[in-house]
N, C-alpha and C positions, 0 to 999 in steps of 0.2 A: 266689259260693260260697266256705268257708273253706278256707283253707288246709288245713286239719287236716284237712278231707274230700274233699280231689279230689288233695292231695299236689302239686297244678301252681301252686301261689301262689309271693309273693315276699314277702310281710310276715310269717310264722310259719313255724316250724318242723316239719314231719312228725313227728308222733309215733308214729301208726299206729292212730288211731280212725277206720279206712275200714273198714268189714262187707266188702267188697270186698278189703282185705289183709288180712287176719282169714285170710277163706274160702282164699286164693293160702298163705298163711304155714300153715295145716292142713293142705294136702296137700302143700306142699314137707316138709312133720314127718316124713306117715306116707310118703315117696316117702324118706326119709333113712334113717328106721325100719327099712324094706324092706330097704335095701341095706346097710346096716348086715352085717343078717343074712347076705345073700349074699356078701358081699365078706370076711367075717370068716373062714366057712368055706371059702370058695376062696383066701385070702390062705395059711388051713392046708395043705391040699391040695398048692398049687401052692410052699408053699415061699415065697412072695413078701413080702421085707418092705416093699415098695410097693402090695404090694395091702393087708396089714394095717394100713399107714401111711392109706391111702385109708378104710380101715372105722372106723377107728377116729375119723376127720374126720367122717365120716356119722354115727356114734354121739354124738360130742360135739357136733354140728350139731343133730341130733333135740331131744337135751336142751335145748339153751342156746335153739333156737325155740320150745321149749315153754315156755322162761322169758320171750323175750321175747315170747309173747303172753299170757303170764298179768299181766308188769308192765303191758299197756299202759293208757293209762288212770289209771294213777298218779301222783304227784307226780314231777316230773324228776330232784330226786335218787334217787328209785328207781330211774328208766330208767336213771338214768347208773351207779349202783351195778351195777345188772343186766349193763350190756356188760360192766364191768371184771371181774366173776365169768368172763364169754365169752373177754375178754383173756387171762384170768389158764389158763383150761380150754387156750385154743387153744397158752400158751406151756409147757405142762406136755405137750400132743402129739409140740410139739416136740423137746422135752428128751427123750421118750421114744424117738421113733423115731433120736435121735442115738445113743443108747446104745445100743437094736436094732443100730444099722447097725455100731458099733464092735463088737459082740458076734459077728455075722454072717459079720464076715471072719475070722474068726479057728477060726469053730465048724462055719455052718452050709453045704450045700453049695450047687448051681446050681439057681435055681426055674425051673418049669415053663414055659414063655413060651407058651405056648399056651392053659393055663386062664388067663394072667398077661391075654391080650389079651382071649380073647373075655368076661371078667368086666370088662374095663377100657370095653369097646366100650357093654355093657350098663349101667356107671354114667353114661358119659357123657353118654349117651342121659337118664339120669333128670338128671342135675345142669344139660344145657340144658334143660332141659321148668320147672326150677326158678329159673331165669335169667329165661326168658321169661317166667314167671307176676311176679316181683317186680322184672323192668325197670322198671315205673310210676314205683317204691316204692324206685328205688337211692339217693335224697337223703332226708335227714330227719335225727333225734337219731340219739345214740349208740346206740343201740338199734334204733332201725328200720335203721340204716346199716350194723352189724355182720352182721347177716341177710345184706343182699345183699354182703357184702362176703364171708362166709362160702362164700356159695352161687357167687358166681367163683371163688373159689378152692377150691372142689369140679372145678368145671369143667375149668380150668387145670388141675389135678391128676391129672385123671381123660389126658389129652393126655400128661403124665407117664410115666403108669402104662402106654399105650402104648408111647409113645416107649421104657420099658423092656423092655419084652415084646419089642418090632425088634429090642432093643442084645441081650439076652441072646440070641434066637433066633440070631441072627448070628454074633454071637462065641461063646458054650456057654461063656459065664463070667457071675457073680454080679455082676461090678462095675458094669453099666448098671444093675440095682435097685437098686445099694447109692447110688451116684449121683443115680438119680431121688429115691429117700427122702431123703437129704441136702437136694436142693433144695427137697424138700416141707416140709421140716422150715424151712428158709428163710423158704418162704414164711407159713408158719403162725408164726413169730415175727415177721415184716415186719407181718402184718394184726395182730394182736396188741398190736405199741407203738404201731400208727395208733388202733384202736380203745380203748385206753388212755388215749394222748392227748387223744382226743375228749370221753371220758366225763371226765376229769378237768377239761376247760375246760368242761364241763356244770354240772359241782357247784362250778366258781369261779364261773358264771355267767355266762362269756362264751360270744359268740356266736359260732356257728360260721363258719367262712370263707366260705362262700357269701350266707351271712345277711349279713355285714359288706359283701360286694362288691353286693349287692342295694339295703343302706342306699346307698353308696356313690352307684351309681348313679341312685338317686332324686334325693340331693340334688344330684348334677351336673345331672341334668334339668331340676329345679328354678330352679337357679340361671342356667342358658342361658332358660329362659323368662323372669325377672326382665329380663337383660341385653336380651332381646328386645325388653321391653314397655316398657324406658327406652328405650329406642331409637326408640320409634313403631314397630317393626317389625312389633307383633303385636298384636291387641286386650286392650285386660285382662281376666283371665278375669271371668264374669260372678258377682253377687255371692250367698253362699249364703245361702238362706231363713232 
């Protein structure tokens, strides 16, 4: 079977022409969609700028899987043009939620740590359900790779958004939100210059690291069977039709 449709080979790259990641990539969209909506108006509600940080990663998720199943199937410098649009969406999150957070401490008061959790409990729940559907599919182009790279770092974030919910519960100060957003904001430029990276050695045409250590060890393989068969060690292989 090809690489390009089982996603488990070692001679080509996953692009994401599996009916099978298709189907997983449409319901992680409208699972993003959903929470989107919920986490936007409880993010209001509760006062949380890590729960707004978190909605607004769902909302720019939704979009940018809906790009990358529209490119797929295209020419490679489209896939790789597509992530760098994803790169560029996930480092403008960032930038956003840094200036929230500067703004926060100075303006807004102590969020609610209570809607702050039980909305964080109920993402996380959707972002592993969306983990598990595209584990298959976490290797491939720029494109297919920014997906799952997106969707842990939903995850991770979502463990965040708790984690602040504890801190503020605890202490009845803002600064464990303002903190988690900070680091969300980290992480959303950290995937950002990976996923950049990628796409940009797409469109020079080089091959990605895993592709190279695959070549890599073919040809060592190869080259231990050679030494083998000078040797009398091993039969030579038999000759092709």
């Amino acid at each position: 079977m090809p690489h390009d449709a089982c996603g488990c080979g070692h001679d080509a790259v996953f692009t994401g022409r599996d009916p099978a990641f298709r189907r997983a990539l449409l319901i992680v969209i409208l699972l993003n969609a959903g929470m989107f909506l919920a986490e936007i108006a409880a993010g209001a509600l509760a006062r949380s700028l890590a729960l707004v940080a978190d909605s607004l990663d769902f909302a720019m998720d939704a979009a940018t899987y809906g790009l990358s199943l529209a490119v797929i199937g295209m020419a490679a410098a489209a896939r790789a043009r597509a992530a760098l649009l994803k790169a560029a969406s996930l480092g403008l999150v960032a930038a956003w939620v840094i200036g929230a957070a500067a703004w926060r401490v100075f303006v807004e008061g102590v969020p609610e740590a209570v809607t702050m959790g039980a909305v964080a409990v109920a993402a996380c729940a959707a972002n592993l359900l969306s983990v598990a559907l595209l584990w298959r599919w976490r290797e491939g182009d720029a494109n297919v790779r920014s997906v799952w790279l997106c969707s842990r770092n939903d995850a991770i974030g979502n463990l965040f958004v708790l984690a602040a919910a504890a801190g503020v519960l605890g202490t009845g100060t803002r600064w464990p939100d303002l903190i988690v957003a900070a680091a969300m904001a980290a992480l959303f430029l950290n995937t950002s210059l990976g996923v950049a990276r990628r796409a940009m050695a797409e469109l020079r045409g080089d091959a990605p690291a895993h592709a190279r250590h695959a070549a890599r060890l073919h040809a060592q393989h190869a080259a231990r069977l050679h030494a083998q068969h000078a040797a009398g060690l091993i039969d030579p292989p038999p000759p092709r039709p």
